[in-house]
MIKE-658708 format. One line per field, with one value per residue (C-alpha): residue number from 0; residue in three letters; y, x, z. Coordinates in Angstrom, 2 decimals, always signed. Each point is the difference from the previous one (the first is absolute). Example, Ala and Ser with C-alpha at 12.3 -4.5 7.8 and 13.67 -1.06 7.14 Angstrom:
<nodes>
kepa	(0,1)
bator	(Ala,Ser)
y	(-4.50,+3.44)
x	(+12.30,+1.37)
z	(+7.80,-0.66)
</nodes>
This chain:
<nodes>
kepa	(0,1,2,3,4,5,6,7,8,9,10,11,12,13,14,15,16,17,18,19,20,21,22,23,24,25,26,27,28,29,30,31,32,33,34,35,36,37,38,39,40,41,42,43,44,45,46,47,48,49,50,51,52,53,54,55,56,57,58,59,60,61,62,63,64,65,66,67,68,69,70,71,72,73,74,75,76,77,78,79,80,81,82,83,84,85,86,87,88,89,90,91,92,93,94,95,96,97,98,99,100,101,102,103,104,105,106,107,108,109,110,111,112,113,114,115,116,117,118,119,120,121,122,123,124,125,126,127,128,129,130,131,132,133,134,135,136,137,138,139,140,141,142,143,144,145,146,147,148,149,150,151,152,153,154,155,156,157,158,159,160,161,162,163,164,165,166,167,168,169,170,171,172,173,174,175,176,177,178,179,180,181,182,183,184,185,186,187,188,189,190,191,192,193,194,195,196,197,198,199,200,201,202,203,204,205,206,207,208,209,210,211,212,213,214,215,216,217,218,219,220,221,222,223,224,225,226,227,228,229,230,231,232,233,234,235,236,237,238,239,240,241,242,243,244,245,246,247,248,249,250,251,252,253,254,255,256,257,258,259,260,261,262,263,264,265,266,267,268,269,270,271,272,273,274,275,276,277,278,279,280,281,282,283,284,285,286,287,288,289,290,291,292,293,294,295,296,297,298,299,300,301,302,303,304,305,306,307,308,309,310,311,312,313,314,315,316,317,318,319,320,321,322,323,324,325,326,327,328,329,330,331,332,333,334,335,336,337,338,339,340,341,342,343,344,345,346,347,348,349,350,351,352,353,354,355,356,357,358,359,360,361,362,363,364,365,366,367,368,369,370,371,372,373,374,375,376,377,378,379,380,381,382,383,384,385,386,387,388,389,390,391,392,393,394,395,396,397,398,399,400,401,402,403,404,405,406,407,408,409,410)
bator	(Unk,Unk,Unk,Unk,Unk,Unk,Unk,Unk,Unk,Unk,Unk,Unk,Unk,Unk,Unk,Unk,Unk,Unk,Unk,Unk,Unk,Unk,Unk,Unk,Unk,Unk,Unk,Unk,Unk,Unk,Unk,Unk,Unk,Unk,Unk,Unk,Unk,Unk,Unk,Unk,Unk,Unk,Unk,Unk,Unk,Unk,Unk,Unk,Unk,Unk,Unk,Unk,Unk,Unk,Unk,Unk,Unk,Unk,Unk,Unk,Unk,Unk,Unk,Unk,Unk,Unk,Unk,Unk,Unk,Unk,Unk,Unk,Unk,Unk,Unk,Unk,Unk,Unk,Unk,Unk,Unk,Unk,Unk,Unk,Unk,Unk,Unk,Unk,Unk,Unk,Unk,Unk,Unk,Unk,Unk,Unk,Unk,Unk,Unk,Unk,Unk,Unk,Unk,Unk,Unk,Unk,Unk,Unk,Unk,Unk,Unk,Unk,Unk,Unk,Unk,Unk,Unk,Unk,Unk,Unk,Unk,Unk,Unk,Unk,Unk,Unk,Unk,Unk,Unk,Unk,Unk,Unk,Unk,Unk,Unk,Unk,Unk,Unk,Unk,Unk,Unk,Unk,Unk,Unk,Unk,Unk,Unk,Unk,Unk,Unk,Unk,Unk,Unk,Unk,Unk,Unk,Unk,Unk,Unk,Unk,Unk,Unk,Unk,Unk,Unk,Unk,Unk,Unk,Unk,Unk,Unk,Unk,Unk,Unk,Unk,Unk,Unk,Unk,Unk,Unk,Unk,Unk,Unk,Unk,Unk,Unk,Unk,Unk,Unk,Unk,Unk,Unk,Unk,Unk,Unk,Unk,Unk,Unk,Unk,Unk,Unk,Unk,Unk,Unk,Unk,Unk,Unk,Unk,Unk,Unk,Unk,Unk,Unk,Unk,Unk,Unk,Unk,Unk,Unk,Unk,Unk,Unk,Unk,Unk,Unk,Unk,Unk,Unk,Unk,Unk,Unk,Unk,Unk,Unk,Unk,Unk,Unk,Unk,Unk,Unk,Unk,Unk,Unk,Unk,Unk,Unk,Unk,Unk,Unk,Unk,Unk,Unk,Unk,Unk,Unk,Unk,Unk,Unk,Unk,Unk,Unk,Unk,Unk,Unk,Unk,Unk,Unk,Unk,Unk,Unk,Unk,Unk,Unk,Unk,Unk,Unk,Unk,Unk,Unk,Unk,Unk,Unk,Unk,Unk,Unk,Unk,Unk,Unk,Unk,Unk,Unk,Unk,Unk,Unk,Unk,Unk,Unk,Unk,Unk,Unk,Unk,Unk,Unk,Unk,Unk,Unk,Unk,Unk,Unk,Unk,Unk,Unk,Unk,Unk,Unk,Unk,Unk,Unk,Unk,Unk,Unk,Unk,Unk,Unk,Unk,Unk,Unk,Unk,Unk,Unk,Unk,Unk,Unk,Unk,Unk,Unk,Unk,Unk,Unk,Unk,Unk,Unk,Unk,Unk,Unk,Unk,Unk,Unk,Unk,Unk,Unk,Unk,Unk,Unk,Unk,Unk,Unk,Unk,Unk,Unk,Unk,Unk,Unk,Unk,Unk,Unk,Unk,Unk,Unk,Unk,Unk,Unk,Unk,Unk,Unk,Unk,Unk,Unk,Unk,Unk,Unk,Unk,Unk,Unk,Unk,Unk,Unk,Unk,Unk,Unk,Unk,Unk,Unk,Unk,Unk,Unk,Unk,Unk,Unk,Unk,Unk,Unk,Unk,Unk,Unk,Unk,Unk,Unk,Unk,Unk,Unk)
y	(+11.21,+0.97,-2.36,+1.06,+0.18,-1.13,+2.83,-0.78,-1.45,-2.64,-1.42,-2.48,-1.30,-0.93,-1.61,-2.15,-0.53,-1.27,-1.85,-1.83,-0.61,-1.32,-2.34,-1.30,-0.47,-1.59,-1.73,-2.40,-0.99,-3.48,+1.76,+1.53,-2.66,-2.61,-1.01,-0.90,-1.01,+1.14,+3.35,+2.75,-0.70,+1.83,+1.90,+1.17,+1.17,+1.90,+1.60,+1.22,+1.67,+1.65,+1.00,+1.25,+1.95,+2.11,+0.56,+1.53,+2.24,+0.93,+0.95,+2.26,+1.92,+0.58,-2.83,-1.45,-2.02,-0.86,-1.57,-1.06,-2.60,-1.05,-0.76,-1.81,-2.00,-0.52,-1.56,-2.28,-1.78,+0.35,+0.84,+1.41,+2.32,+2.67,+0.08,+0.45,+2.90,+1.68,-0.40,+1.44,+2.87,+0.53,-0.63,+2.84,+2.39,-0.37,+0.40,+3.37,+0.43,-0.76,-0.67,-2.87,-2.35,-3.03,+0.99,+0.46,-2.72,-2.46,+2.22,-0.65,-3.87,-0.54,+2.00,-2.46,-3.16,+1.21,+0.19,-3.35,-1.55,+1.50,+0.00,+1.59,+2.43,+1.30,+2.88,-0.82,+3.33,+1.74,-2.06,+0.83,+3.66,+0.07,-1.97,+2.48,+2.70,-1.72,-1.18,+3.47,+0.03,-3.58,+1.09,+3.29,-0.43,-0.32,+3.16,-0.02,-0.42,+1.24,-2.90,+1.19,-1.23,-3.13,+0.74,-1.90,-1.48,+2.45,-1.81,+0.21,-0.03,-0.41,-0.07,-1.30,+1.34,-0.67,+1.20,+2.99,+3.54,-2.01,+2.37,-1.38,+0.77,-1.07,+0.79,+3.07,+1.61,-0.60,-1.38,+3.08,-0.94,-3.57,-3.28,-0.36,+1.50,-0.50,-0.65,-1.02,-4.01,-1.25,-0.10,+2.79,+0.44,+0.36,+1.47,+0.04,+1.95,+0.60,+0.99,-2.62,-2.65,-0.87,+1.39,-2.61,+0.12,-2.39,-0.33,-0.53,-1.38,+2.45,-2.26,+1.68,+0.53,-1.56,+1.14,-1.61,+0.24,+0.53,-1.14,+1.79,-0.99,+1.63,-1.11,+1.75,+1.98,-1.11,+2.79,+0.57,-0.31,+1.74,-0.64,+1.20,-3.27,-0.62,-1.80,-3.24,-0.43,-2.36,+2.04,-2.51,+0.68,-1.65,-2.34,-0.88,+1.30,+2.68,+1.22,+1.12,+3.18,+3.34,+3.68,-0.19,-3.20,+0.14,-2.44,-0.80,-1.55,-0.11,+2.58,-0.35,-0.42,-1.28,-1.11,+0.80,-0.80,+0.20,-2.89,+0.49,-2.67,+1.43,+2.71,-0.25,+0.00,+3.11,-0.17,+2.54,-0.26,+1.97,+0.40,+0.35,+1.28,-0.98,+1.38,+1.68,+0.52,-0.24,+0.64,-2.14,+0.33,-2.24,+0.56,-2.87,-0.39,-2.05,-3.48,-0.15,-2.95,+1.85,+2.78,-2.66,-1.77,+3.40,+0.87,-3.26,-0.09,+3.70,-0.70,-3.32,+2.07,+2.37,-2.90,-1.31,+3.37,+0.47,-3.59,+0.27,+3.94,-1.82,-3.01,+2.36,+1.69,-3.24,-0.60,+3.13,-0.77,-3.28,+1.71,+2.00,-2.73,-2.27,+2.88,+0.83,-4.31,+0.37,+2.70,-2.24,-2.61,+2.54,+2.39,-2.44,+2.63,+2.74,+2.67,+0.41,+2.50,-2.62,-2.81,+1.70,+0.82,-3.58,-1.12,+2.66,-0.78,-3.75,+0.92,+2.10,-2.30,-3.44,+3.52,+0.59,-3.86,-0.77,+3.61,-1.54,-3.46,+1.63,+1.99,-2.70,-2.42,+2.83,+0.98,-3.64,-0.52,+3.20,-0.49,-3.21,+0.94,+2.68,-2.19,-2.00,+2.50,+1.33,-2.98,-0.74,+3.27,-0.74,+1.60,+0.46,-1.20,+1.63,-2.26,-3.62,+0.86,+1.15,+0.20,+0.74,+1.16,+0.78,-0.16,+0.48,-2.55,+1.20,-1.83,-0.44,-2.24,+0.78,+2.74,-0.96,+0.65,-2.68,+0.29,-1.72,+0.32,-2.10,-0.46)
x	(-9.96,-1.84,-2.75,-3.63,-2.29,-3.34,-2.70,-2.76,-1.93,+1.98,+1.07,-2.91,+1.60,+3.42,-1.73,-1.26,+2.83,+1.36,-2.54,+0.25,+3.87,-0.44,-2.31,+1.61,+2.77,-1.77,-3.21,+0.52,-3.12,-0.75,+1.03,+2.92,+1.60,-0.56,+3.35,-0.40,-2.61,-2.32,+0.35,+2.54,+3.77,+1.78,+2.20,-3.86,-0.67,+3.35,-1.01,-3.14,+1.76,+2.46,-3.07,-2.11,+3.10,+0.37,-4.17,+0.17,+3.29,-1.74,-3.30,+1.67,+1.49,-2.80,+0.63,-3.53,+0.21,+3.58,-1.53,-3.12,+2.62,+2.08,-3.14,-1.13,+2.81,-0.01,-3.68,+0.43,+2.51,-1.62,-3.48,-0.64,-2.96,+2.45,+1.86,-3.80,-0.85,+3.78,-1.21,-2.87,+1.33,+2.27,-2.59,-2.17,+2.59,+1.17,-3.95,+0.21,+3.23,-0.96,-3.94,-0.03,-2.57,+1.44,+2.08,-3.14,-1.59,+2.83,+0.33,-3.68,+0.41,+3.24,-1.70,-2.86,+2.09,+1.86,-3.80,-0.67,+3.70,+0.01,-3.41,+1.08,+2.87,+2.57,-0.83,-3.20,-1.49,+2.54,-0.62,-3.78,+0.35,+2.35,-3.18,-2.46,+2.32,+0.15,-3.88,-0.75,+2.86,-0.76,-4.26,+0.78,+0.11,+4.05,+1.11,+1.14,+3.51,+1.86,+2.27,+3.91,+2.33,+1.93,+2.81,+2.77,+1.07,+2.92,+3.23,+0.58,+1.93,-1.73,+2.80,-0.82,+1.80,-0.88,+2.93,-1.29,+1.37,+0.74,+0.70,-0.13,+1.62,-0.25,+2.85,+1.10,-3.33,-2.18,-2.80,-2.65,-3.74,+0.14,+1.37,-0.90,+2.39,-1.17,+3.68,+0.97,+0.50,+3.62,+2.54,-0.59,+2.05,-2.14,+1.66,-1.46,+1.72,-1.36,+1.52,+1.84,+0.04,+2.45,-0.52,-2.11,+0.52,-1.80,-0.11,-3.32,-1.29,-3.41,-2.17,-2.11,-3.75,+0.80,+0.22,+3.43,+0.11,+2.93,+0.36,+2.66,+1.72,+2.65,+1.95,+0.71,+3.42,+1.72,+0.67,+3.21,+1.79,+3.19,+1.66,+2.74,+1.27,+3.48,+1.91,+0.71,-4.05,-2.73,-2.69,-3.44,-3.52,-2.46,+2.20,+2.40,+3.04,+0.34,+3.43,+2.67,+0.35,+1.61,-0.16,-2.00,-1.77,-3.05,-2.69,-2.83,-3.10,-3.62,-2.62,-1.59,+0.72,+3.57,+2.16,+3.29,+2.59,+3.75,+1.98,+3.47,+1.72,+0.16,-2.67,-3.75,-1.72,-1.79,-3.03,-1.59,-3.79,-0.57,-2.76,+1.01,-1.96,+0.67,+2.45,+1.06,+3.39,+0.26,+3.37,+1.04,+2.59,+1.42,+1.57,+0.65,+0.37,+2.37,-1.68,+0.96,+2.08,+1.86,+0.89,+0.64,+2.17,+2.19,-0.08,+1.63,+2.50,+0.97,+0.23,+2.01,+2.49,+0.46,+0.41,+2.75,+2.19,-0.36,+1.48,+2.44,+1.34,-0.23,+2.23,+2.40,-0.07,+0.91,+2.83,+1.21,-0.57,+1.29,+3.05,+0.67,-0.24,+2.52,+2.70,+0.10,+1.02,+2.39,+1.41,+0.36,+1.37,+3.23,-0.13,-0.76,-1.68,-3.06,-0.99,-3.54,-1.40,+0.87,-2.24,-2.20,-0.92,+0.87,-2.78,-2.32,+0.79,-0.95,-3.08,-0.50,+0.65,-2.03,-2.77,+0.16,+0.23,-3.53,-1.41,+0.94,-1.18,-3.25,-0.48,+1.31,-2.53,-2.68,+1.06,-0.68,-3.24,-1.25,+1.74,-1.57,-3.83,+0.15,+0.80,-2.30,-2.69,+0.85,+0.38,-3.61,-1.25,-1.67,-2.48,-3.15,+2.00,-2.76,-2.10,+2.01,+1.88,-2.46,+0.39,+4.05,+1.03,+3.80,+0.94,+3.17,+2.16,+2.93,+1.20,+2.76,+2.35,-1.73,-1.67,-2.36,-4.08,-2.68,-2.14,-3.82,-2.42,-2.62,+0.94)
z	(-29.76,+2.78,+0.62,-1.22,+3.38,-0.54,+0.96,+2.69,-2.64,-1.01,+3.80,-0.22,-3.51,+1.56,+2.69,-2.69,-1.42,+2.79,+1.10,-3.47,+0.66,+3.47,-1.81,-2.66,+2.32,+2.97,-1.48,-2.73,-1.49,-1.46,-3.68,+1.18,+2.17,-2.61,-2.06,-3.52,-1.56,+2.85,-0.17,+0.87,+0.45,+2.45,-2.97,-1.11,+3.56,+0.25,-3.26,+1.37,+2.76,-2.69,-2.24,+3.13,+1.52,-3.70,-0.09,+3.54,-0.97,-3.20,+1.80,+2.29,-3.26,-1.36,-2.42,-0.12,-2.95,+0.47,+3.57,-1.98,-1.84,+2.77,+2.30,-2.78,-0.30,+3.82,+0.14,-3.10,+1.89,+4.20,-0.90,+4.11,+0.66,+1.05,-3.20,-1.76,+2.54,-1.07,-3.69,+0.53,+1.23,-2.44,-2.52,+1.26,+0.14,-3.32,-0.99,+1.33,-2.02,-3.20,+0.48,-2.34,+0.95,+0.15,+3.06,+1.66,-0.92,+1.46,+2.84,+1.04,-0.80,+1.79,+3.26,-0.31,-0.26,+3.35,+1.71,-0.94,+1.09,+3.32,+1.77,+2.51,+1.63,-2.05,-2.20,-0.77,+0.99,-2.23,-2.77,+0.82,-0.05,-3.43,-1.38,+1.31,-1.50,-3.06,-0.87,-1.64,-2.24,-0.93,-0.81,-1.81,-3.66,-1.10,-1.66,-3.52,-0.41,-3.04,-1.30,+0.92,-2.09,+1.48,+1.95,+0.28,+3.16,+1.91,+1.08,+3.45,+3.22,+3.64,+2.90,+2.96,+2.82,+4.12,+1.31,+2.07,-1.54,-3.02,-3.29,-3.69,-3.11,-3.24,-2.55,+1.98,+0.08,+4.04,+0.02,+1.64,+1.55,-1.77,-0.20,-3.81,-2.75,-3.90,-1.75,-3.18,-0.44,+0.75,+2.73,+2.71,+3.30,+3.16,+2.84,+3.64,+3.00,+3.79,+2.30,+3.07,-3.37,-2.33,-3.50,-2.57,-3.98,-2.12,-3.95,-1.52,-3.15,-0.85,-2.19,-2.82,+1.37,+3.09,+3.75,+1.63,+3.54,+1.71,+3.29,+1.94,+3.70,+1.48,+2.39,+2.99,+1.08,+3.02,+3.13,+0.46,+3.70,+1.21,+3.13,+1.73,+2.80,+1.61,-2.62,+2.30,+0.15,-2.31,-1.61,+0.02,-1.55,+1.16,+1.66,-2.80,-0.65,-2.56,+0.56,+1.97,+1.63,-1.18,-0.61,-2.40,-0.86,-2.65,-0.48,-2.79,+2.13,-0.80,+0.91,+3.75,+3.18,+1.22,+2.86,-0.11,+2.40,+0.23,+2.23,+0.96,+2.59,+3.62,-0.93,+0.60,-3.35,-1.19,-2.04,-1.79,-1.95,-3.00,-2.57,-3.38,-3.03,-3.36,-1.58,+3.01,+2.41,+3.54,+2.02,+3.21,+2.50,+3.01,+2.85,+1.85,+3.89,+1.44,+2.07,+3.61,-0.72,-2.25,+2.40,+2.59,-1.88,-0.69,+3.41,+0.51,-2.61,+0.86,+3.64,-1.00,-1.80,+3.06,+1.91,-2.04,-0.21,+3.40,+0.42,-2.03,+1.62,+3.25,-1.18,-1.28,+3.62,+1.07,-2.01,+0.92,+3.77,-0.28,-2.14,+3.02,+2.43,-1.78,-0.31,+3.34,+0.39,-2.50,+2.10,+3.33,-2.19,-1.14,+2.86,+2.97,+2.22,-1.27,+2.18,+2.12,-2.42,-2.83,+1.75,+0.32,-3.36,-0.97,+2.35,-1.43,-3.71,+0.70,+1.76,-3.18,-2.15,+2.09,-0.88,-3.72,-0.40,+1.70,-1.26,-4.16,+1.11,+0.89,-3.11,-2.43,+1.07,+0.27,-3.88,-0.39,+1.11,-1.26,-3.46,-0.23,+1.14,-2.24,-3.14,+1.04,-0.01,-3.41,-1.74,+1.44,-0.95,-3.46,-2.02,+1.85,+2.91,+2.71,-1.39,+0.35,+2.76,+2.83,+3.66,-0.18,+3.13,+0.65,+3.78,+1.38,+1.65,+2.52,+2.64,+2.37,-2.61,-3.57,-2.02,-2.12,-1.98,+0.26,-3.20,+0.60,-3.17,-1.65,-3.36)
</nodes>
């Protein structure tokens, strides 16, 4: 159903009504806030509200007496001026509907009970001018009326429906320009859509001559989020975790505004706002950059490994040098005499080999420290690591006997 605006002419009336709500809501007069046997009890007061809410949905149909009866209802339990000045109104309006006397009569009554209840403020000049309006109807003679025949009382539905963009049907068939559908008594199904809600269906008992509201909520439908994030990563909204990451990873959250954020160790966190309607589908992606620690710690690990094949070629040169070295002694040993030319390679495959052996002792323990630092730094390098771990610095450490890194950070 869409909803029925009210036309210029009726804007003061829903300020009424409200004005009544807030009242009956906020104020509570000696009658009212009494328990029993002094008054009102709060399940009477919560009637009221039910009884005033159907009066002002009838009144904007069109539904004067339907609102007539409601209002009624409404003031017999929280008698408050503004409830008499709503009456009125719809008093005068069915008047000019039907022109039956007594409408007008009550209408001019009820306005002059709201004079004397508020002295001053509120809608007293209103309730002036309706009187001024109505004084000559009230003094000309009452026209003759030919006696109808009784009719009797229709059986009705009123649906009451807030949600904005709301639409109403009533066994299949929308509801068009009104919130008020005569049906036949028994069990009716009252359907509501809008759209960003979920769909409402509600069976209703229609009781002969009466007028059944229907009060009708729907509840909302949730956006929809889907996010592309390296798998290894957390997926958090509004700071809790939602789910891991993926390809393709799809969330229900409500409507509004969001942070989203994807945390993967040794990466600086992403986050991403969005704004998401009802009903509606957004699509995120990360990328996530590497933290300098991270890279560090790579560099390390890569340059450790380097370190380490280089030792280990260069010990092999040594055994191969010192392999050399140690056949030319075995030679002596069987031989008892080597030539010039033989020394001196001997000499130069020791020299080689005294080389190698310092050249591998100097990359294993390099491979070492460098292994080790950058083991360190990854196994420090946590989530949101640029955040707990600031200040790292990374400086190298040579000197004449050792190879090392000195790592200084405030943790």
């Amino acid at each position: 159903m869409r909803p029925v605006r009210p036309s210029t002419g009726l804007r003061g009336w829903f300020v009424v009504l409200l004005a009544a709500l807030v009242a009956m809501t906020l104020v509570a007069p000696p009658a009212i806030a009494q328990g029993p046997g002094g008054g009102a009890s709060s399940a009477d007061v919560d009637r009221a509200k039910d009884s005033f809410r159907v009066g002002a949905a009838a009144y904007a149909a069109g539904e004067y007496l339907a609102a007539i009866t409601a209002l009624d209802s409404a003031y017999a339990l929280a008698p408050l001026p503004a409830i008499a000045f709503s009456l009125a109104q719809a008093e005068r309006r069915q008047y000019f509907v039907d022109r039956k006397p007594e409408h007008l009569t009550r209408s001019a009554a009820l306005f002059r009970r709201y004079l004397e209840q508020v002295p001053t403020g509120g809608r007293r000049a209103d309730a002036i001018d309706a009187l001024a309006q109505l004084a000559p109807l009230l003094a000309a003679p009452a026209p003759a009326l030919t006696a109808a025949p009784p009719r009797a009382p229709s059986t009705r539905l009123l649906v009451i429906a807030e949600t904005p963009g709301a639409r109403v049907w009533i066994d299949d068939t929308e509801l068009v320009g009104t919130f008020i559908r005569e049906v036949e008594p028994g069990k009716h199904r009252v359907v509501v859509r809008a759209p960003g809600f979920h769909e409402a269906r509600r069976d209703v008992v229609a009781v002969p001559g009466e007028l059944i509201p229907v009060s009708m909520a729907l509840a909302e439908l949730p956006g929809t989020l889907e996010i592309a994030a390296p798998l290894d990563a957390e997926i958090f909204v509004d700071g809790a975790f939602a789910s891991l990451g993926g390809a393709r990873v799809v969330l229900s959250v409500s409507s509004g505004t969001h942070r989203v954020s994807a945390v993967q160790t040794g990466y600086r966190t992403s986050t991403q706002e969005v704004e998401l309607e009802r009903g509606g589908r957004e699509k995120l992606r990360f990328e996530l950059e590497p933290t300098a620690q991270r890279i560090t710690s790579n560099v390390l690990l890569v340059g450790g490994a380097v370190a380490l094949g280089a030792g280990t070629a260069l010990a092999v040169l040594a055994v191969q040098s010192e392999g050399a070295a140690q056949g030319f002694l075995d030679k002596l040993q069987t031989e008892r005499n080597g030539s010039p030319a033989e020394l001196v390679r001997y000499q130069a495959d020791v020299q080689r080999r005294n080389r190698y052996r310092l050249m591998a002792g100097v990359n294993f323990a390099a491979s070492i420290g460098l292994l080790v630092t950058g083991l360190f730094l990854h196994e420090l390098d946590q989530a949101g690591a640029d955040e707990l771990t600031r200040g790292v610095d990374l400086e190298p450490d040579i000197g004449l006997d050792h190879v090392g890194a000195v790592l200084q950070g405030a943790f």
